[in-house]
C-alpha positions in Angstrom: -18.6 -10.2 -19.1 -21.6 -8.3 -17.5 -22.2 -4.4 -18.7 -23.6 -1.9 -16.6 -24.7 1.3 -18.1 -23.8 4.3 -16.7 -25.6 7.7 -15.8 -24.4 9.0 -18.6 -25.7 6.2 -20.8 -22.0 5.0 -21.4 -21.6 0.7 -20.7 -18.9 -0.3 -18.8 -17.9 -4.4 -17.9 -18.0 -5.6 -14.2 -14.6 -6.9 -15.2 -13.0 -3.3 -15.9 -14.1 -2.2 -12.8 -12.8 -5.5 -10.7 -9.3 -4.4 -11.9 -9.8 -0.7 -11.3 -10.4 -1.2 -8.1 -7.9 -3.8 -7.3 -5.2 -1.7 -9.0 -6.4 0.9 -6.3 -6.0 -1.4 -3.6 -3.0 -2.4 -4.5 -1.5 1.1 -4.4 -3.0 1.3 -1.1 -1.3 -1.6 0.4 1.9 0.1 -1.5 0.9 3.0 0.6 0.4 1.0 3.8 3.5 -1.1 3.5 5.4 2.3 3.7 3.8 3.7 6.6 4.4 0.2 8.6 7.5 0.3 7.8 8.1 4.1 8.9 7.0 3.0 12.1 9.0 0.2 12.2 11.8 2.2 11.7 10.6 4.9 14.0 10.4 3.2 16.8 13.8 1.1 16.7 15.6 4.4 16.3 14.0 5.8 19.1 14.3 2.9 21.3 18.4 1.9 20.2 19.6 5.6 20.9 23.4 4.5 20.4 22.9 1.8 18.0 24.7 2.1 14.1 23.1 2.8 10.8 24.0 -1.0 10.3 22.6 -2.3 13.5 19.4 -0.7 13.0 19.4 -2.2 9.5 19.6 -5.8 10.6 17.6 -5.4 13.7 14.6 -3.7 11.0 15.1 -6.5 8.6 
């Protein structure tokens, strides 16, 4: 694998930093999935004012 040096004059592989950054991104998506899914459920409570715990459930899923 390919080193870069850093400022600091420590080396660090390309590879390492691939997975940092995907592990980032993947908490990100973690992150976006929850916010969709807020809004999801946001809007189907707002819009289904008499509808049941359960009927929201199946209509969200």
């Amino acid at each position: 694998s390919y080193c870069v040096e850093m400022a600091g004059g420590e080396a660090t592989s390309l590879a390492g930093k691939q997975l940092s950054s995907l592990k980032s991104n993947q908490r990100l998506e973690f992150l976006g999935d929850a916010v969709l899914g807020l809004v999801a459920a946001w809007a189907l409570y707002k819009d289904n004012p008499n509808a049941t715990e359960g009927e929201l459930t199946k209509m969200r899923a």
